[in-house]
N, C-alpha and C positions, 0 to 999 in steps of 0.2 A: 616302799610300795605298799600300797593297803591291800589286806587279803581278803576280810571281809566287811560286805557293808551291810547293815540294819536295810531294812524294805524301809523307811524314814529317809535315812541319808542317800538311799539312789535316788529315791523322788525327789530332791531338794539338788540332788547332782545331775538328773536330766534337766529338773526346770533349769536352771541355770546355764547349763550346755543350750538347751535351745534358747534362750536371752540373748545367750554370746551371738548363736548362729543368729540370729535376725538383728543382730546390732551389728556385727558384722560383717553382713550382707551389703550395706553401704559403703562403709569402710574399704570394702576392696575393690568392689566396684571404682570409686574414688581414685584408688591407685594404680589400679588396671587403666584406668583412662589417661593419667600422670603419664604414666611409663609408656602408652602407646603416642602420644604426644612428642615427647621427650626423642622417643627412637625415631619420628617421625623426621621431627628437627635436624634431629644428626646424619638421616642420610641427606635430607634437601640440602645441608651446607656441603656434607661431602662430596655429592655428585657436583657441586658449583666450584669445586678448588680443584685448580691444577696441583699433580703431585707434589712442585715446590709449598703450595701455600699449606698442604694439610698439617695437621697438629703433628709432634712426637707420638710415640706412643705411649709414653706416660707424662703427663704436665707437673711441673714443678710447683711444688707449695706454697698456697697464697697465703698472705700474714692473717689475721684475727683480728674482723671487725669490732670485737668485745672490748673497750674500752675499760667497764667494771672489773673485770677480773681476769687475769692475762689467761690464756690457754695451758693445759694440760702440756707438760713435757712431753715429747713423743717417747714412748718405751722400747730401749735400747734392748740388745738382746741379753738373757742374762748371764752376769759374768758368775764364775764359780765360785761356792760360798755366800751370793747374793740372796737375801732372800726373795721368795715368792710373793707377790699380792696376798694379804690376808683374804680368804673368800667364804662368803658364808654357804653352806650345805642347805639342800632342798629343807623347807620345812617338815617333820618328819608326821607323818598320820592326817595331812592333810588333802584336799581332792582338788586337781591343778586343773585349770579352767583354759588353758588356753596350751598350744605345743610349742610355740617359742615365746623365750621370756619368759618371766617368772609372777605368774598371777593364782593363788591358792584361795578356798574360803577353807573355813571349818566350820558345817553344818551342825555340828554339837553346840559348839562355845560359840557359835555364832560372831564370827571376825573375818576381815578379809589380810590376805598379805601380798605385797605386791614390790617386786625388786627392782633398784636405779641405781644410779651414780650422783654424786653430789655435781651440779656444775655450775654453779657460783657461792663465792664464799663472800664477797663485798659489793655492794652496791645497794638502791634500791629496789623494790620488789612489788611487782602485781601478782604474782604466784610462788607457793610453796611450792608446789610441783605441779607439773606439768608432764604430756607424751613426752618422749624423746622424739626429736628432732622439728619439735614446736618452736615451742619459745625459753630456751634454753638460757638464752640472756638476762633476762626479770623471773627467773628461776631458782629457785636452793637446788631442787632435784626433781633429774628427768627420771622419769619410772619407764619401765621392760613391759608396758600396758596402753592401750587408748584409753581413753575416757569413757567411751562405752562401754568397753568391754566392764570397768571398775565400779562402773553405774550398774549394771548388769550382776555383776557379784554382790553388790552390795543389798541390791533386792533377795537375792537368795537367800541369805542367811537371815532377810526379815527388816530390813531398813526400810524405814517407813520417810517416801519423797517427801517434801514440800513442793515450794512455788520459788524461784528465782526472783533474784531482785527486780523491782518495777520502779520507772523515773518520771513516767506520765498516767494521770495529771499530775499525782504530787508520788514522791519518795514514798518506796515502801521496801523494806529490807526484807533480806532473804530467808525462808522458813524453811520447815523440815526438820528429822530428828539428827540432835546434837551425836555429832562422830569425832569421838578420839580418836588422835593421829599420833600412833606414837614413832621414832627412827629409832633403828636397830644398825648397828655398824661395828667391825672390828678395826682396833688399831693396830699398832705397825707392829706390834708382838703378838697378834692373833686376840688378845684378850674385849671381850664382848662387851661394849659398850651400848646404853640405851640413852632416850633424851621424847621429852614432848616434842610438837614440830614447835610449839608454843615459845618452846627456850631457842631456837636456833631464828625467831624472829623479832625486831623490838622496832619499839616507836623512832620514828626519825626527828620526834617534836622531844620528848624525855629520855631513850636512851633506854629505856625498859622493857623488857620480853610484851610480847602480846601476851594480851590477860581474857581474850575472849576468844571464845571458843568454833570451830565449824560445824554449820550445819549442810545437809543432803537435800541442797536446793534442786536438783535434776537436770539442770540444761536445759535445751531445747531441741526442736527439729526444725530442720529449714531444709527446702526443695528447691534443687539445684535440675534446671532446664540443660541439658543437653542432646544436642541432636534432635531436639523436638519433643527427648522424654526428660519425667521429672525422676530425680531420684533422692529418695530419702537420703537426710545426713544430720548427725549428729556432732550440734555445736560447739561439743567440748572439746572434740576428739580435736578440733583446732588449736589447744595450747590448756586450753581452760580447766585443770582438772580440778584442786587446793586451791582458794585463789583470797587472798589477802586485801584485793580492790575489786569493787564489786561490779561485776559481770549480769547481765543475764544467759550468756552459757556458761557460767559459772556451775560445775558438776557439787563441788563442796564451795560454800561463801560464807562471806560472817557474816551473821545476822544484825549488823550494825551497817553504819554511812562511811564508806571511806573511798576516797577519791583516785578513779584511774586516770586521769589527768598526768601525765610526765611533771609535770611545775610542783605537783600538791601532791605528789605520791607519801603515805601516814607510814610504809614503812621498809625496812632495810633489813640485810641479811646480818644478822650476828656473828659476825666474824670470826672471833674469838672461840667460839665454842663448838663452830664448824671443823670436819675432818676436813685434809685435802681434797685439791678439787679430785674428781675422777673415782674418789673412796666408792666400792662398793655399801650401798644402805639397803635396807628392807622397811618398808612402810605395812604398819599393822594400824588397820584401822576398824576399830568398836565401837558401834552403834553403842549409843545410851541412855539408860529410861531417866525418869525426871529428879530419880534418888538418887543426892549425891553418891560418890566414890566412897565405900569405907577406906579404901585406900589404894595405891596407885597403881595398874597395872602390869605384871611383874615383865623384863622384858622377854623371856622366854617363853612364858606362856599367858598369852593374855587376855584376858576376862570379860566375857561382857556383863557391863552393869544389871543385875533382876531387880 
């Protein structure tokens, strides 16, 4: 826990605290209406079934529509001597932006850090990462964050937006300043492994890592009529966070043409040099000015480019 902060880093940790709070203003709104929905459903079916037709009270497990890459084992309890999931510890001296989940900036060294699980290790790919519980399937990794919220952090610490990709009248690719994405994970013996997201992506045409970089294209907003009122919403928090094929709510895109099309998708999950599915990861991502890297961001503490 941090004890003290500079008059600097509280003002750089309110602004950001109120970014959250008005970006996720929508957001829950969103799911407040889901869930009042949802319960609405289940009592209209319940009052309509005689006591024989109503469900168990718990439903039995439905298979995995995932086709690319089987589901996660369910985790048995542990037997003794088994070890534990490796897990990585809060980042330490850093200011946590959100109460569940794990979403950090450092207003110093200016980076954000944001915690997931891997949840594909084959197939092809429209995103690096994504919310959890988005779009998990054309996914490497679901992150403990929305979209907003990560848009929101990333302004704090000083990321300068662009413009999302545009396809009318003609192709224009996606702007904004270039953010390093690096994965932080431990393996099955605890020891701390790091990686670009760069390396854990490659061409479906050559067989080779991606070579181009993401930019802090912003997403969008769209207004969702309900009940007569509109309400703000923000179109990454839909799955779009990292995204490999280009999106206009695309939060991070490449500033290149690649095709979201299923038939013509440009790329694939790198298999091989993915942890298991489920692995806890941490995503450190550092805005960067236009001077290359002297050299590579180290994985424990990492830098942003001056």
């Amino acid at each position: 826990m941090i004890q003290r902060h500079s008059a600097t880093t509280l003002t750089i940790q309110i602004a950001a605290l109120a970014i959250v709070a008005s970006l996720t203003a929508a957001a829950s709104a969103q799911t407040e209406d889901r869930s009042q929905a949802k319960s609405a459903d289940k009592k209209t079916t319940a009052e309509k079934q005689t006591p024989e037709e109503q469900p168990p009270a718990e439903n039995p497990p439905t298979k995995s529509k995932d086709k690319t890459d089987p589901p996660s084992a369910p985790r048995a309890a542990k037997k003794t001597g088994e070890k534990a999931e490796p897990k990585l510890t809060d980042p330490p001296g850093l200011l946590r932006l959100n109460k569940k989940g794990g979403l950090w900036i450092d207003p110093k060294r200016k980076y954000v850090v944001v915690d997931g699980r891997v949840s594909l290790r084959r197939g092809t790919l429209e995103m690096f990462a994504c919310p959890k519980q988005t779009k998990e399937h054309e996914s490497i990794i679901a992150v403990d964050a929305l979209a907003s919220h990560i848009h929101a952090a990333l302004l704090a610490v000083g990321a300068k937006q662009g413009k999302p990709v545009a396809f009318n009248p003609k192709y224009k690719p996606a702007t904004g300043q270039t953010i390093e994405v690096h994965v932080i994970w431990l393996d099955k013996d605890g020891k701390k492994k790091s990686a670009r997201a760069q390396e854990w992506i490659r061409s479906t045409e050559t067989g080779k890592q991606l070579k181009y970089p993401f930019v802090f294209a912003g997403s969008s907003f769209w207004d969702d009529e309900l009940d007569g009122q509109k309400i703000r919403r923000y179109s990454g928090d839909g799955g779009d966070l990292i995204c490999v094929s280009n999106f206009p709510s695309a939060t991070l895109d490449l500033p290149v043409e690649s095709s979201d099309a299923n038939s013509a998708l440009l790329y694939e999950a790198f298999t091989e040099r993915i942890p298991q599915k489920g692995t806890r990861v941490r995503l450190v991502l550092i805005p960067q000015s236009k001077k290359p890297a002297k050299k590579a961001a180290p994985a424990e503490e990492p830098a942003r480019n001056d």
